[in-house]
N, C-alpha and C positions, 0 to 999 in steps of 0.2 A: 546358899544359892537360891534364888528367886525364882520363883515359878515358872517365869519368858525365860527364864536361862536353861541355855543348850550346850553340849559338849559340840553339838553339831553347826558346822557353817553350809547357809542356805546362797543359792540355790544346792543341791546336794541328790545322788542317786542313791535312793533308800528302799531295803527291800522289807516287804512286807510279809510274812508267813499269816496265810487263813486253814482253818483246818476245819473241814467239816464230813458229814458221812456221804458215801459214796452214792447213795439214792438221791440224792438229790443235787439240783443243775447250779452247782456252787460256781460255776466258771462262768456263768450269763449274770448271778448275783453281783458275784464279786466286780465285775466289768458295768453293771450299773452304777452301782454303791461308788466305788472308787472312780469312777469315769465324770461322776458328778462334779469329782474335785479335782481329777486332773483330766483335762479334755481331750486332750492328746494321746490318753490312754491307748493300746497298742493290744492285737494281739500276740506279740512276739515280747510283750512287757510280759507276758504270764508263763509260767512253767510249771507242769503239773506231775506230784509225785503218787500214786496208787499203795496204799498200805500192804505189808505181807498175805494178809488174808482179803483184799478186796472189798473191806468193809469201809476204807477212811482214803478222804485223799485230802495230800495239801497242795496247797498251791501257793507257787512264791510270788508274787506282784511288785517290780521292780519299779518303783515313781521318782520323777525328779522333782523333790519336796521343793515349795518355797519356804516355809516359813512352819515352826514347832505348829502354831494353829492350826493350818491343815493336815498335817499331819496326826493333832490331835481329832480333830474331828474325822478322818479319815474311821479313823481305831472307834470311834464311836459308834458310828453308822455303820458298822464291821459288828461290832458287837453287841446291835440291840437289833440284831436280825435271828431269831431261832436259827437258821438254816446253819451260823456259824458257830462251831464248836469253842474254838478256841484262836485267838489271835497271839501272834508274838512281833 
């Protein structure tokens, strides 16, 4: 399989898992970051989970991807920001 090759067919609603610590305003990050690339971006697009102890939250960011590219870049700009722990 080649690198442009996707299991997935675009356009497509793709959810996003961010995970970062609870001190910090990960839900105005992530809503810039990812709003870059889908405009339409939505507050009702995000849903936010709080860890048992109150230390971690994730948030799921549901988009309707066009194309593996942005979605690649999406994950980029996701993850060359400290603020975010971990993407999935």
């Amino acid at each position: 399989m080649s690198q442009e090759e996707t299991f997935l067919e675009f356009p497509c609603e793709f959810p996003i898992k961010v995970m970062g610590r609870s001190d910090v305003d990960l839900h105005s990050l992530v809503m810039e970051l990812v709003g870059k690339h889908v405009p339409e971006l939505s507050e009702k697009d995000i849903t936010r989970r709080d860890s048992r102890q109150g230390n971690y939250i994730s948030l799921t960011v549901t988009v309707t991807a066009s194309s593996k590219a942005q979605l690649d870049q999406i994950y980029l700009d996701l993850n060359a920001s400290d603020a975010v722990l971990m993407t999935l």
